[in-house]
C-alpha positions as CSV (number, residue, x, y, z in Angstrom):
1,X,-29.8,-6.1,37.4
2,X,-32.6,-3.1,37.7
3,X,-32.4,-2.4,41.5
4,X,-35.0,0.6,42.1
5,X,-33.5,0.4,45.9
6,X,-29.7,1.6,45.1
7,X,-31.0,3.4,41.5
8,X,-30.2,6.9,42.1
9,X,-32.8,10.3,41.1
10,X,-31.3,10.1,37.2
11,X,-31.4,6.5,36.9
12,X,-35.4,6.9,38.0
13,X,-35.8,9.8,35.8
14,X,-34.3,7.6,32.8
15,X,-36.5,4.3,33.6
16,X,-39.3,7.0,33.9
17,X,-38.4,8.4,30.3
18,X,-37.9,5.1,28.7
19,X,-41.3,4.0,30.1
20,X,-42.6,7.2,28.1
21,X,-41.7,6.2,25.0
22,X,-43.1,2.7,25.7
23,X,-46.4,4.2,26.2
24,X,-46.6,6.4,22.7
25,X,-45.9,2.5,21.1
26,X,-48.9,1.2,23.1
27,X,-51.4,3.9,22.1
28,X,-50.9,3.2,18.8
29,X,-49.1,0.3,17.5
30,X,-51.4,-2.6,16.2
31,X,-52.1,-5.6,18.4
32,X,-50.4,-3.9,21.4
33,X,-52.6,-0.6,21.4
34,X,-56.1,-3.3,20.8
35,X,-59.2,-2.8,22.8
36,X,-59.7,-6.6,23.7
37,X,-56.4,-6.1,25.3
38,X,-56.9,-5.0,29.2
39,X,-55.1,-2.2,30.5
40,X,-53.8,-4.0,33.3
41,X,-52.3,-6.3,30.6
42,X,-51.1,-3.1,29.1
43,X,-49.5,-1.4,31.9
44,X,-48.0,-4.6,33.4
45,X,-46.0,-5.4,29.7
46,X,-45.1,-1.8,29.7
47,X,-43.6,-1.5,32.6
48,X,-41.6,-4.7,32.2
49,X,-40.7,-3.7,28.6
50,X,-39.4,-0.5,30.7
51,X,-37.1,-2.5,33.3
52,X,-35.5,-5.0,30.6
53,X,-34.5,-2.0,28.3
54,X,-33.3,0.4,30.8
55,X,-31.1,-2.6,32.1
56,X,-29.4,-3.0,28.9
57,X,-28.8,0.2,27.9
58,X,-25.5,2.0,28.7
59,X,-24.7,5.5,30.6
60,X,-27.0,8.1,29.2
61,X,-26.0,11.6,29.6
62,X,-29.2,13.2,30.1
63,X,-29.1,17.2,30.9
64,X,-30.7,18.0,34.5
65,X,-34.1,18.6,34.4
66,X,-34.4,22.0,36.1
67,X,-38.1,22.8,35.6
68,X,-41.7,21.5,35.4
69,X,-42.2,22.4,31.7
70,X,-38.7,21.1,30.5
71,X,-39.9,17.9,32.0
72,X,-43.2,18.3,30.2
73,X,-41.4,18.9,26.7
74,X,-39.5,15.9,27.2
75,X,-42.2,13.6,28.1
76,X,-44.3,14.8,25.3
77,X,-41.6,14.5,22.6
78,X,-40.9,10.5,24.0
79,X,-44.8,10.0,23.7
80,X,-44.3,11.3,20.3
81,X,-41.5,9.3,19.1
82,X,-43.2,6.3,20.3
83,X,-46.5,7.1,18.5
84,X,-44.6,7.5,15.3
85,X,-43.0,3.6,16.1
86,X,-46.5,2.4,16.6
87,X,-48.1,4.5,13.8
88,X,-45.6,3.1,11.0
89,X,-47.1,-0.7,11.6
90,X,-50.9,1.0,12.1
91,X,-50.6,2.1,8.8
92,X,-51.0,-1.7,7.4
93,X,-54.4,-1.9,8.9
94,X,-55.5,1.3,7.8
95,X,-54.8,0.3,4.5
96,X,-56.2,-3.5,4.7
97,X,-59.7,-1.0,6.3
98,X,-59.2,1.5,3.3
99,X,-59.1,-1.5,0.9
100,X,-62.4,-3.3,2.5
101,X,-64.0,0.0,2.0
102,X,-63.2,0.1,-1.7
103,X,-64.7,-3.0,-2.1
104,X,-67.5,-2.7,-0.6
105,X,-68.7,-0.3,-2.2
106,X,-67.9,-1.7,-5.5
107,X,-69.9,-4.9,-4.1
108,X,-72.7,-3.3,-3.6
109,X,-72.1,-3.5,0.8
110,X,-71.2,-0.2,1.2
111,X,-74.4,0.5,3.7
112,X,-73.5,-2.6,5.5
113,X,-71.4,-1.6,8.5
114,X,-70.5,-2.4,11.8
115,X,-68.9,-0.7,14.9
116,X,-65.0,-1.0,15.0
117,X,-63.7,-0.6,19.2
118,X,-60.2,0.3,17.4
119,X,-61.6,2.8,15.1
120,X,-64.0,3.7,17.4
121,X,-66.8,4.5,14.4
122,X,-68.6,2.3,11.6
123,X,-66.6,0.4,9.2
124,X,-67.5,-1.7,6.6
125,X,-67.9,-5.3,7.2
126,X,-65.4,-5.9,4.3
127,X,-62.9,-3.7,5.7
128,X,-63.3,-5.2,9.4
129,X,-62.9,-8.6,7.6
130,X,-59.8,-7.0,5.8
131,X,-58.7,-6.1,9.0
132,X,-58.9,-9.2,11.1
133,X,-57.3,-10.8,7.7
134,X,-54.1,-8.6,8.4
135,X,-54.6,-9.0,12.4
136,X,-53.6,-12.5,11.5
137,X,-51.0,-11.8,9.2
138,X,-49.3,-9.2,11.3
139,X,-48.8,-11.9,13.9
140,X,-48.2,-15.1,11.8
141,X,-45.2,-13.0,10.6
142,X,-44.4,-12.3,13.9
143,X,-44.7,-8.4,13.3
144,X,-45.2,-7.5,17.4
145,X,-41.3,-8.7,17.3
146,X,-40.4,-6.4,15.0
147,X,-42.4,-3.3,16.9
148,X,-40.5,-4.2,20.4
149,X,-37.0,-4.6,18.2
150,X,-37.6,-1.2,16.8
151,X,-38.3,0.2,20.1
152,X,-35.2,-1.2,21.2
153,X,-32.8,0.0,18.4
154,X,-34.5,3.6,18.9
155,X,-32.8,3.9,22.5
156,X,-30.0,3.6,20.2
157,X,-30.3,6.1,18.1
158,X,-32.0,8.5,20.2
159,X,-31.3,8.5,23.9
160,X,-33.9,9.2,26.4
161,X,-34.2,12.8,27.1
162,X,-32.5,13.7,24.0
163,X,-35.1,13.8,21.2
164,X,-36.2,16.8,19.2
165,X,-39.4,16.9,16.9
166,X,-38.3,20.4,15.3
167,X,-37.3,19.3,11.6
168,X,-39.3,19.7,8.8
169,X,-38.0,16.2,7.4
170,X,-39.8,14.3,9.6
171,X,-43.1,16.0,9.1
172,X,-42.5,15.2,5.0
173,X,-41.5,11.2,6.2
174,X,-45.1,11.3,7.7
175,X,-46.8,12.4,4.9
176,X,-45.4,10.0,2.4
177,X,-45.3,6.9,4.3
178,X,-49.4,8.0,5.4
179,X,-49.6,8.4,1.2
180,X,-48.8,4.5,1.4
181,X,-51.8,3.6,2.6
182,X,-53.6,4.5,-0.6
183,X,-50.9,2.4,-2.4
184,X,-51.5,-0.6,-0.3
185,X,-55.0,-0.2,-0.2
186,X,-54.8,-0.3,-3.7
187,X,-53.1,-3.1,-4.2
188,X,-55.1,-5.4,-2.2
189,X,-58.7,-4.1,-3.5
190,X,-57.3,-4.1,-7.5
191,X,-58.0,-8.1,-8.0
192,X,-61.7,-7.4,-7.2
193,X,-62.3,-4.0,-8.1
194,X,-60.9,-5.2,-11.9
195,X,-63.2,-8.0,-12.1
196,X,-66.6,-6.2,-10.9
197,X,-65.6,-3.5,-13.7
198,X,-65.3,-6.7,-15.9
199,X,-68.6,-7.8,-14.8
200,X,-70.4,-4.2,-15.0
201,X,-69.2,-4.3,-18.8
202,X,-70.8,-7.9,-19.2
203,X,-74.2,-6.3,-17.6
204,X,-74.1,-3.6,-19.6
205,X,-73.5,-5.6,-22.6
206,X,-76.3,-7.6,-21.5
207,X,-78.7,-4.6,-21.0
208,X,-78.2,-3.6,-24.6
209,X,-78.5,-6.6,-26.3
210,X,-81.4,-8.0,-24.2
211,X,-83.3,-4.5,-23.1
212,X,-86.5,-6.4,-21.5
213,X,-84.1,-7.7,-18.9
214,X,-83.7,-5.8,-15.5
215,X,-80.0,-5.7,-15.6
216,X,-80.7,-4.4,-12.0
217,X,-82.3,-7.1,-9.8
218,X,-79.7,-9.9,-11.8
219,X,-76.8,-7.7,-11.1
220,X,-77.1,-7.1,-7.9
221,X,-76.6,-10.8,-6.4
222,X,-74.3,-10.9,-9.5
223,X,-71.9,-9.1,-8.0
224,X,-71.8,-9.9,-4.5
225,X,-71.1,-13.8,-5.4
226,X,-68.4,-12.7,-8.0
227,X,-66.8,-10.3,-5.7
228,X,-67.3,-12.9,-2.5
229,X,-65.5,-15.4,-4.6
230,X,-62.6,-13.2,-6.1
231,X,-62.3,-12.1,-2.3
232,X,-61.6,-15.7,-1.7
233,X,-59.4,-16.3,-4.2
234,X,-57.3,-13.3,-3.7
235,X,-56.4,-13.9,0.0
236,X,-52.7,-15.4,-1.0
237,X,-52.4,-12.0,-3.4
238,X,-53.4,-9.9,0.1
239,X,-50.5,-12.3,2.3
240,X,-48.0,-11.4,0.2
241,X,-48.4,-7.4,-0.6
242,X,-48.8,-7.7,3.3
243,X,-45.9,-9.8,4.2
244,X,-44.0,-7.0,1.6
245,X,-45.4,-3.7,2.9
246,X,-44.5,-5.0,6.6
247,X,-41.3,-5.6,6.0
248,X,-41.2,-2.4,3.8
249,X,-42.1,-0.3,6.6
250,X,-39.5,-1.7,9.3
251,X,-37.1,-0.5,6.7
252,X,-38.2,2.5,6.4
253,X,-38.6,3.2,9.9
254,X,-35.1,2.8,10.5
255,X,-34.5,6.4,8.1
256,X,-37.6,7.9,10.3
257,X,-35.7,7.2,13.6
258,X,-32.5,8.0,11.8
259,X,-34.1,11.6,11.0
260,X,-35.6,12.0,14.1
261,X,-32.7,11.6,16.1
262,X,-30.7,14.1,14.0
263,X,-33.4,16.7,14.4
């Protein structure tokens, strides 16, 4: 049982550390770190998230905290460490964003925008869609499950308190698991983006063997109804590069943690 009335000064300072790390995963792991989630809702989960883990961890040997800015290093490097948790999942919806933007402007809808809370900017309304698409996704395939189980086995791996950001192998890990957005966002916007290249060689074919016509004005809604429709078609394509590239990145966060407790 988590009894804050017989916990002694270290126990406090671990629950206090553990609730650190909790806080990088809400700042920016998907669904959890959402605007149209209130803080209160937020602070409430964290916290409880907080008391069930520090419950069921063992002993920790933490070393004393004997200063201000040692305490300050260590709650920085747990905010870190959960950032990088909650930044691994982001990375779907970047790419599903990434993707919508690709296609939009190979639509034609690249001026048509709207303001994203999470992004805090203009997005295209085909990336927002992409997006909400993956949202939906994400939690169909119960993916906040696997963000809380990864918090979890990282307590393992790296005890409060004990963490150290210092090797160059995790900055390299960032760098090519942030390359895999391109790769994802690839993937989801090739099915349209081959078939409005398909259709721009049709209108040009058209153009030269009917040069009266204005290829421009028919091509236009051309193009927006064929990539509308492909859009349509290619949402089982989109579930399973997804559904793949989720469970992907829970791999691959296990070698992340892995190096980032070794550092």
């Amino acid at each position: 049982m988590f009894d804050f009335v017989n916990y002694s000064t270290e126990q406090l300072q671990i629950f206090l550390i553990v609730l650190l790390r909790i806080t990088g995963v809400f700042l920016m792991a998907p669904v959890l770190s959402h605007s149209s989630v209130s803080t209160t809702v937020k602070v409430g989960l964290a916290i409880v998230l907080a008391i069930i883990l520090t419950s069921v961890m063992g002993p920790v040997d933490m070393a004393p905290i004997t200063d201000l800015w040692f305490l300050a290093g260590i709650a920085i490097r747990e905010i870190l460490i959960g950032a990088v948790i909650g930044l691994f999942f982001q990375l779907l919806f970047y790419a599903a964003q990434t993707a919508g933007s690709l296609i939009g402007y190979q639509v034609g809808l690249a001026i048509a925008t709207e303001f994203d809370p999470t992004m805090k900017g203009q997005v295209s309304i085909i990336g927002r869609f992409w997006f909400m698409v993956a949202l939906l996704l994400f939690i169909t395939m119960n993916g906040h499950h696997l963000i809380i189980s990864a918090l979890a086995d990282s307590f393992r791996v790296i005890p409060p308190g004990s963490s150290s950001l210092t090797n160059g192998t995790v900055a390299e890990m960032l760098i090519k698991y942030t390359a895999y957005v391109f790769v994802v966002a690839l993937k989801i916007a090739a099915p349209v983006m081959l078939t409005l290249f398909l259709t721009d060689v049709a209108l040009g074919t058209l153009a030269k063997t009917m040069p009266t016509m204005n290829v421009f004005f028919v091509g236009f809604p051309i193009k927006i109804a064929v990539g509308l429709l492909v859009i349509a078609l290619s949402l089982p394509i989109v579930s399973f590069v997804l559904e793949k590239s989720t469970h992907y990145l829970d791999r691959e966060l296990e070698l992340m943690v892995l190096a980032m407790g070794k550092a």
